[in-house]
N, C-alpha and C positions, 0 to 999 in steps of 0.2 A: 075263778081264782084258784091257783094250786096249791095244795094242803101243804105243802113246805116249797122251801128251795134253799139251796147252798149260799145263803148269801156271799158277794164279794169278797174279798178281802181287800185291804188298802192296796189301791192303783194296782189289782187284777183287771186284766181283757174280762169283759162281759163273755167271751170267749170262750175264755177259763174258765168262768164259774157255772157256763152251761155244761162245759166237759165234766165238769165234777157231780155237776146233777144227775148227767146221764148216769155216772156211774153208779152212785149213791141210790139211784132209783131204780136200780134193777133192770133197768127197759136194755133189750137186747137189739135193739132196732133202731137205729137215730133218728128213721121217720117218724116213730114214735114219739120221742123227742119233739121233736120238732110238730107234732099236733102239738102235743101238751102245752107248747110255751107259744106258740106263734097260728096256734091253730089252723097251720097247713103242713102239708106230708111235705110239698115243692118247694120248701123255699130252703135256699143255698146258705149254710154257714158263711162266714164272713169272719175272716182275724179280727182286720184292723177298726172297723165297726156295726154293720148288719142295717138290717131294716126291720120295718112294720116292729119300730118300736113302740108305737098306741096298743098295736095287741099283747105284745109281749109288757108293756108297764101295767096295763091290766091284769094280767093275768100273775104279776109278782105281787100285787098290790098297793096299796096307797103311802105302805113308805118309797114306794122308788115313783120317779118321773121322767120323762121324756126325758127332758134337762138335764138332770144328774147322772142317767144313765151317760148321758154323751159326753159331761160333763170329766166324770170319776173314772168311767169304765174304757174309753175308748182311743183309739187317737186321734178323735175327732182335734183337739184343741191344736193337735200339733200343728197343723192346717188352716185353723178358722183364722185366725189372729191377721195374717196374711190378705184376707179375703175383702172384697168390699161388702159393704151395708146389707145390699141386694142378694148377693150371692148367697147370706149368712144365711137369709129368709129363706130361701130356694132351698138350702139343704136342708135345712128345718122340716118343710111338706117331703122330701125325699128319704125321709127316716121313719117319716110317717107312714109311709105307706113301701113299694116294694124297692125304691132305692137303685131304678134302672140308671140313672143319670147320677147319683149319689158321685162315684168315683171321677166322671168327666168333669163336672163343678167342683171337685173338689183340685184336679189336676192330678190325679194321682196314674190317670192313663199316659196324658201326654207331658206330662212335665217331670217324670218320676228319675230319679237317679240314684246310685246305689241301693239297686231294688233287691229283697231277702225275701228268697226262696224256701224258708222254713221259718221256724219257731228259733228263737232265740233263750239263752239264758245267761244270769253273771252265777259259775258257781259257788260262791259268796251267801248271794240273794238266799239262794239254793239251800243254803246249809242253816242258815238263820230262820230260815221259812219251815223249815222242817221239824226248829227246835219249839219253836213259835206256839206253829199250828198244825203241827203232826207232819203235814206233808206241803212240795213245793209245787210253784202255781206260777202263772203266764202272767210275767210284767210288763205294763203296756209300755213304759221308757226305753226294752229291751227289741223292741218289736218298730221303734221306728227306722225308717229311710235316712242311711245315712249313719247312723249312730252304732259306734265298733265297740262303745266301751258303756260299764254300769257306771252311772253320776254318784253311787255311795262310796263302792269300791275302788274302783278308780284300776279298776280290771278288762282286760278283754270282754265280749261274749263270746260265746261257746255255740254251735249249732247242735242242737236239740234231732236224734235220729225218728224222723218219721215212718215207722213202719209203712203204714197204708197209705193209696194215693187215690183215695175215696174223697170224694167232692162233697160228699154230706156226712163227713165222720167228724168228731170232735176229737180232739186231741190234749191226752191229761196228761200230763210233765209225769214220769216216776224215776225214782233215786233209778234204782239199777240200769239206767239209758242214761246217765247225766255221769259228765267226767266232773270229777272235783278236786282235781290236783290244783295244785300251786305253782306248777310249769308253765310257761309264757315264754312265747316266743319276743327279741327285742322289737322295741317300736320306736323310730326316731322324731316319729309325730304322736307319739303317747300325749303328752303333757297340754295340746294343742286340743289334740284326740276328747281327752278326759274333759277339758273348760267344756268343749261344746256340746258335750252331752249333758253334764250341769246345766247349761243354759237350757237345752231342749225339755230339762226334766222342769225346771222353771214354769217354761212355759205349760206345760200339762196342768200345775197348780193351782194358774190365774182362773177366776173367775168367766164363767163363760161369755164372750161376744165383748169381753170389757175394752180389746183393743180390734180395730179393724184396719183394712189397710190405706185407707184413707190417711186414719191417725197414725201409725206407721209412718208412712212414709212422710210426714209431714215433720214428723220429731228427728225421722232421721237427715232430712232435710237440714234442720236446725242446727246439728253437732255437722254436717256439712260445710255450711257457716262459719261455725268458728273455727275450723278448719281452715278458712280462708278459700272453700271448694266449690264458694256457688258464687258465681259473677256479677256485677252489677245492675245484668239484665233479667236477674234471679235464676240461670240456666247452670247446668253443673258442667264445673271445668273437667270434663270425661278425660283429657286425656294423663290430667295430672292425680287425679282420682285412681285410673289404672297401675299408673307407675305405683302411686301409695300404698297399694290393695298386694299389688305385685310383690313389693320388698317387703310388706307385713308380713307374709306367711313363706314357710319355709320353701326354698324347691321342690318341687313335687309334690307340692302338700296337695293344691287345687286340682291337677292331674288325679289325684289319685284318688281323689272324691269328683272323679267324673264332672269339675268346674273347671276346667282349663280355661283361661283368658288368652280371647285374641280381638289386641286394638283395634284392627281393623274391621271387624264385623260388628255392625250396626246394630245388633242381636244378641251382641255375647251378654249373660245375665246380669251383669253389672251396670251395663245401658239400660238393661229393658228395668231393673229394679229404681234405679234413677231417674228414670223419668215417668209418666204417666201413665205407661201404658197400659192397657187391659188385658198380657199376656201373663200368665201365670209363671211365676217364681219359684221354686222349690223353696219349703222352709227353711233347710239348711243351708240353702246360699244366703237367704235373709240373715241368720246365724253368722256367718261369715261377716258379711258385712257390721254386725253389731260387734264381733268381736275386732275387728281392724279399727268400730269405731271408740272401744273400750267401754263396751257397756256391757252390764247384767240385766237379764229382765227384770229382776225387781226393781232397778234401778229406773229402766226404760220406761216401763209402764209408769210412774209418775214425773216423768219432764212434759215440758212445757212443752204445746207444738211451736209450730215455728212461723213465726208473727212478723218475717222478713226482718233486714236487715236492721230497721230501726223502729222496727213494731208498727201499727195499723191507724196509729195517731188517734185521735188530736194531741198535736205536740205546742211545749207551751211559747211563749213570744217571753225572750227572754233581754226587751226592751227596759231598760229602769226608767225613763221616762215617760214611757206611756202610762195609763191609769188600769191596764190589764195585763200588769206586768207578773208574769208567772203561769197567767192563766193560759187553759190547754186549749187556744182557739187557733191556731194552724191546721188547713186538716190533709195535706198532702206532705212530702218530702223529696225531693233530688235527688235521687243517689250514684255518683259516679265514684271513679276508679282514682288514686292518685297515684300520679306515672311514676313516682317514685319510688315511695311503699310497697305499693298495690295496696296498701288499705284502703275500703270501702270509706267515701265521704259522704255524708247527709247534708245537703242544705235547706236552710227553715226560711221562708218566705211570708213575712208577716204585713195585713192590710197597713199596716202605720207605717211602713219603707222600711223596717229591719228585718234586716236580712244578715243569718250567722251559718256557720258551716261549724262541723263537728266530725270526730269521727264516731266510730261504729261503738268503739267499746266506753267511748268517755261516760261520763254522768248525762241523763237529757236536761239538767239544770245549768250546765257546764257548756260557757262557748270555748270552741277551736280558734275560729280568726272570726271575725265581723268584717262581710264584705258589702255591706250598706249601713248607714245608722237612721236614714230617711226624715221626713219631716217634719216629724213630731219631736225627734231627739233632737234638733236642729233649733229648730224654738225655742225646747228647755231649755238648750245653751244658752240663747239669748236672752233670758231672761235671767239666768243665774247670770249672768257676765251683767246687766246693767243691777244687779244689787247687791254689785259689788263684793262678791265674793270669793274668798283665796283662787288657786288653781287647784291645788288639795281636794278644798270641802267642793269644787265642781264637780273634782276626777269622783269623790267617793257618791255625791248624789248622782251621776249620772252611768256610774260600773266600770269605767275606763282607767287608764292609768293618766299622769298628769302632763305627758310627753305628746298624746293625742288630743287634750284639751289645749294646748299650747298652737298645735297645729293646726287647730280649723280656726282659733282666735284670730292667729295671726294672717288670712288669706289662704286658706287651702282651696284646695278645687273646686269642694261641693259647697265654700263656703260665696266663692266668687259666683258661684253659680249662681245659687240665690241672691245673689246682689244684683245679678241681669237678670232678672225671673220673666222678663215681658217676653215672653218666646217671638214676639214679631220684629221685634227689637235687633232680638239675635239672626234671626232667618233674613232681614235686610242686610246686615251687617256681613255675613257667611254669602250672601247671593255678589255681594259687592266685592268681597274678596277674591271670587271664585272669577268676576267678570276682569278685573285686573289683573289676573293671574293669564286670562286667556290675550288680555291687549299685548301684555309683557314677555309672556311667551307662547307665540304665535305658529311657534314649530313642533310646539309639544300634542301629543296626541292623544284624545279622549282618554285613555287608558293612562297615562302617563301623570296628567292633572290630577287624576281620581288618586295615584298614588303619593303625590307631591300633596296635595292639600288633603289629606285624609279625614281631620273631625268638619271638615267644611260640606266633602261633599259629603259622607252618611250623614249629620245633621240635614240636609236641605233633604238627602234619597228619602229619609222618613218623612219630612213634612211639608217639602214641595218636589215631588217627584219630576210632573211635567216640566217645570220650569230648569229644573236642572237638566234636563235629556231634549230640551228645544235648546239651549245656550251653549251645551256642549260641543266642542268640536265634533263634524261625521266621522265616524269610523272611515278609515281609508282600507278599502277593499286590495287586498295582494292577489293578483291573478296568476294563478301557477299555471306554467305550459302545459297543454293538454297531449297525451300520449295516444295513441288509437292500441287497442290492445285485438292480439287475435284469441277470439274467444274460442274459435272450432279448435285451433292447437291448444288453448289452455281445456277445452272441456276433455280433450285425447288422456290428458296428462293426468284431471282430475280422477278421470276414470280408473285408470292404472294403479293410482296412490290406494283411492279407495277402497279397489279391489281387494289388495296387499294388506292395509289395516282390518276389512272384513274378516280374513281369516285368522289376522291376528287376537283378532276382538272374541273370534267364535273359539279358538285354543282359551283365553287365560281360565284359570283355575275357578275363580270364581266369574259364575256367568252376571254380566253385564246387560243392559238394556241397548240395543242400537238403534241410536237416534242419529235426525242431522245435527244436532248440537253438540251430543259426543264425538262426531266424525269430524266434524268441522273446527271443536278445538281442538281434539289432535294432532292435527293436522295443519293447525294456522289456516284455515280458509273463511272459516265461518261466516263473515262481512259477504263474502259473493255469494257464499250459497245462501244467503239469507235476502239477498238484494238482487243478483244477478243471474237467479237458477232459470229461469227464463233464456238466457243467454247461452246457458250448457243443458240443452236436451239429453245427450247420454247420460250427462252424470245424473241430472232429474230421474230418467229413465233407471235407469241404476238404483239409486239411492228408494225410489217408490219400490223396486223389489225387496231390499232388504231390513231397512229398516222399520222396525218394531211396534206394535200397539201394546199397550199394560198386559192385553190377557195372550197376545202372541207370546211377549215375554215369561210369562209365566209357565202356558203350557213347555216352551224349551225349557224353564227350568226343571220340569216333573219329566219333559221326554228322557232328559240328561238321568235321573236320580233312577226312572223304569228303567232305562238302557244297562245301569249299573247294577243293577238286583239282578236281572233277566241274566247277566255277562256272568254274575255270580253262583248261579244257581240259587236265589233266593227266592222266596215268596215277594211279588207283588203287594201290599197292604196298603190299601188306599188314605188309610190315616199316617201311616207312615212317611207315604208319600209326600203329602199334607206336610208333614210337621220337617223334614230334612230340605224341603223345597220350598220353605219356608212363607209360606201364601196363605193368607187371610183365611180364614173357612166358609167365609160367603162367598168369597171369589171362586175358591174349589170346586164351590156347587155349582156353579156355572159352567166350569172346565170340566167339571166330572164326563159328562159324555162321550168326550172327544177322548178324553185318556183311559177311558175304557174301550175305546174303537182301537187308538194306539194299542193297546196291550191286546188287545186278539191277531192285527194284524201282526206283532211281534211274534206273538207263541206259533203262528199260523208259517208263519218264515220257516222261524226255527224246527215244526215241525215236517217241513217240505225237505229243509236241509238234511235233518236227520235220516229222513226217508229216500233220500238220493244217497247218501254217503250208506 
């Protein structure tokens, strides 16, 4: 344990506060250092959070912890809240010890945007810290991805001059390197600017691991919703979501923080945050999204997640006739769209035959329309109506108004229904109709009766199928002239077209998979080549040359992104590769091989060419 140390100051980089130990300790040597607190000479500083924090929480002592370090000191939270369950674990043991994978899990490699190439400061911060606590120090709000401005100030930051460009030097803030004017350049996304660094500093404050991205994405799901943004089938309307997000924020806002939206890609951060995925998100786009959907963290972190359109039930049967009347014993719901509104409808289907629909936002005690009242409530009627009682005191014992009691009294549909209740009664009755309807008219045809006696024949289609499709008139078959087609001059033709679209297919901007099913709707052929490819050898022959398997396609999308680096004079990077060519990373490893064979016989070209020119 070491006989002192600099403790933190309020929401200092653990960064900082080693930089100020170094200095305060006399040690002339950062390896040094770095024995002292980490008990190795090798191990790398780290801004935005470090590692082998077991050794280094040991070695501060028993007020600090793992926890709190990552908690207070780093910018770990900016990150976590994001993250799933699993993932949270995993960086947990990668803090623990040397922290190789630390930055991949956290996405801070491959997901990273608006990345800061130094230390940051708000000169504000700067001058209040100074008066405070003698001197100014590394604020971790100041230091994340993305964030231009202090959430106190409501200022630019300022880049901080790094003298050295030593890998294991600590770096301590001093006045005379720090500008502290009150000059600023104008910003037409200040005010935008400013919310979202408030939120970011927010989120720094929460409680470690209190939200993940599970619960994330499940709340925002919910304000989605009422949004009217997620469909009946619970899927998000992406493309009106776009437009919303789009005319939220100013022009050139999302451009200028490296989020540009485009509809069209299956991948732009807005899809991939929206839906399930397991691809990492930058926090600040999560940020965005809260702010289009007018929320603060504090806010956020206590809403409800999102329990679908009418919640997860048991919802209640809102029957007054039955003897479980209120009770929560439905335990599903219907949810469609109405084509009018588009407001979401729930309907409740209750074992006693009532059946009520509602919308989304009404009361759950509260019906919409009642589109069954079923056999139970049918009964009660009957039995109110023989003891003689008003239409009134019927309509108030039984929920209805007294224009509906009037209605089933007097012969309504479901009421005649139940006065034929012998269902055999009825099925002889509908089988006799249907047979006089065929004496009477004798010219009409299967199809035509089915539309002429319509509750005749689906009553019998449910409950005597054979006997209605033995008595029906046959189907009269239309025999269309048959044509002989010449298939050798159609496969010339197919070929040609094919060809033509091939190259078309291999130009567009964004590379494409070529299948027979993309060629064939193209093209309006699909039907033969899926039936008739037997019939066109060439075009078979043809189409097996160029059309695509998954990992064919793939590899041309990396030939396409290597050909472009290479064209550029840029370094090949295989994660690079990866992530612009936009392929799974299990799939990558498979392809690795080949796309390292590619890129030698590239360099290997180009070195032949240079050596002849």
């Amino acid at each position: 344990m070491l006989p002192f140390f600099t403790n933190p100051y309020p929401d200092e980089l653990l960064y900082s506060a080693i930089a100020r130990y170094h200095f305060y300790s006399g040690n002339l040597d950062c390896k040094d250092t770095l024995e002292e607190l980490f008990g190795s000479r090798s191990v790398i500083p780290s801004v935005e959070i470090g590692s082998y924090f077991s050794v280094l929480a040991e070695q501060l002592g028993p007020q600090y912890s793992v926890e709190s370090l990552l908690a207070n000191h780093t910018i770990y939270p900016y990150y976590v809240f994001f993250l799933s369950k699993g993932r949270q674990r995993e960086i947990l043991q990668d803090v623990l010890e040397d922290g190789k994978a630390l930055y991949t899990r956290l996405g801070i490699v491959a997901g990273s945007i608006c990345r800061k190439d130094s230390l940051y400061y708000c000169a504000e911060c700067a001058k209040a810290d100074t008066e405070q606590y003698g001197e100014p120090y590394v604020h971790r709000e100041h230091q994340l991805q993305g964030i231009n401005y202090c959430s106190h100030h409501e200022i630019p930051l300022r880049k901080y001059p790094i003298q050295s460009d030593s890998r294991i030097e600590y770096i301590r803030f001093e006045l005379n390197h720090m500008n502290l004017t009150d000059i600023y350049d104008a910003d037409p996304y200040k005010n935008i600017a400013a919310t979202i660094a408030k939120q970011a500093y927010q989120l720094l404050q929460l409680p470690l691991h209190e939200l993940s991205r599970e619960v994330v994405s499940s709340k925002c799901r919910r304000l989605l919703r009422e949004r009217n943004l997620i469909t009946a089938s619970n899927r998000v309307r992406q493309k009106e979501l776009y437009q919303a997000v789009q005319s939220h924020f100013p022009t050139g806002f999302l451009q200028q923080y490296e989020s540009k939206l485009t509809e069209t890609d299956e991948y732009n951060w807005l899809k991939v945050l929206t839906r399930n995925a397991k691809r990492h998100v930058h926090p600040l786009r999560h940020l965005f999204l809260l702010h289009f959907l007018q929320q603060d963290i504090n806010g956020f972190k206590n809403l409800a997640t999102d329990q679908g359109a009418f919640g997860t039930g048991p919802f209640p049967c809102l029957n007054k006739a039955a003897s479980h009347y209120k009770q929560f014993i439905i335990q599903d719901v219907d949810v469609t769209r109405d084509f009018k509104t588009k407001n979401l409808i729930g309907t409740f289907t209750c074992s006693c035959g009532f059946i009520y629909a509602r919308k989304q936002t009404t009361d759950i005690f509260k019906i919409g329309r009642v589109k069954a009242f079923g056999e139970v409530w049918h009964q009660k009627l009957n039995e109110l109506s023989n003891e003689k009682l008003s239409i009134r005191a019927m309509a108030r014992e039984l929920g209805v108004d007294s224009k509906t009691i009037k209605r089933y009294l007097i012969g309504n549909v479901e009421m005649k229904q139940q006065e034929n209740s012998d269902p055999g009664l009825k099925i002889l009755q509908y089988k006799q109709e249907i047979l006089d309807a065929i004496k009477q008219f004798s010219f009409l045809s299967r199809t035509e009766i089915r539309e002429k006696f319509k509750k005749q024949y689906i009553y019998l289609y449910r409950h005597d199928k054979a006997w209605l499709h033995e008595n029906l008139p046959t189907t009269k078959q239309k025999h269309k002239p048959t044509t002989s087609v010449d298939w050798s001059k159609r496969d010339q033709q197919y070929v040609q077209r094919i060809k033509v679209l091939y190259q078309q297919l291999l130009q567009e901007e964004k590379p494409v998979r070529i299948t027979i099913l993309r060629i064939g709707k193209r093209l309006g052929i699909l039907a033969n080549l899926e039936r008739h490819l037997d019939k066109l050898p060439k075009t078979k022959q043809f189409l097996n040359e160029i059309t695509e398997t998954t990992q064919e396609f793939q590899l041309r999308r990396c030939y396409i992104v290597i050909d472009a680096l290479i064209q550029n004079n840029e370094p090949v990077i295989m994660w690079q590769v990866q992530r612009i060519a936009a392929i799974k990373i299990h799939h990558f490893h498979e392809i690795k091989p080949q796309l390292k064979r590619y890129i030698e016989m590239k360099q290997e070209v180009g070195n032949d060419e240079r050596t002849t020119s």
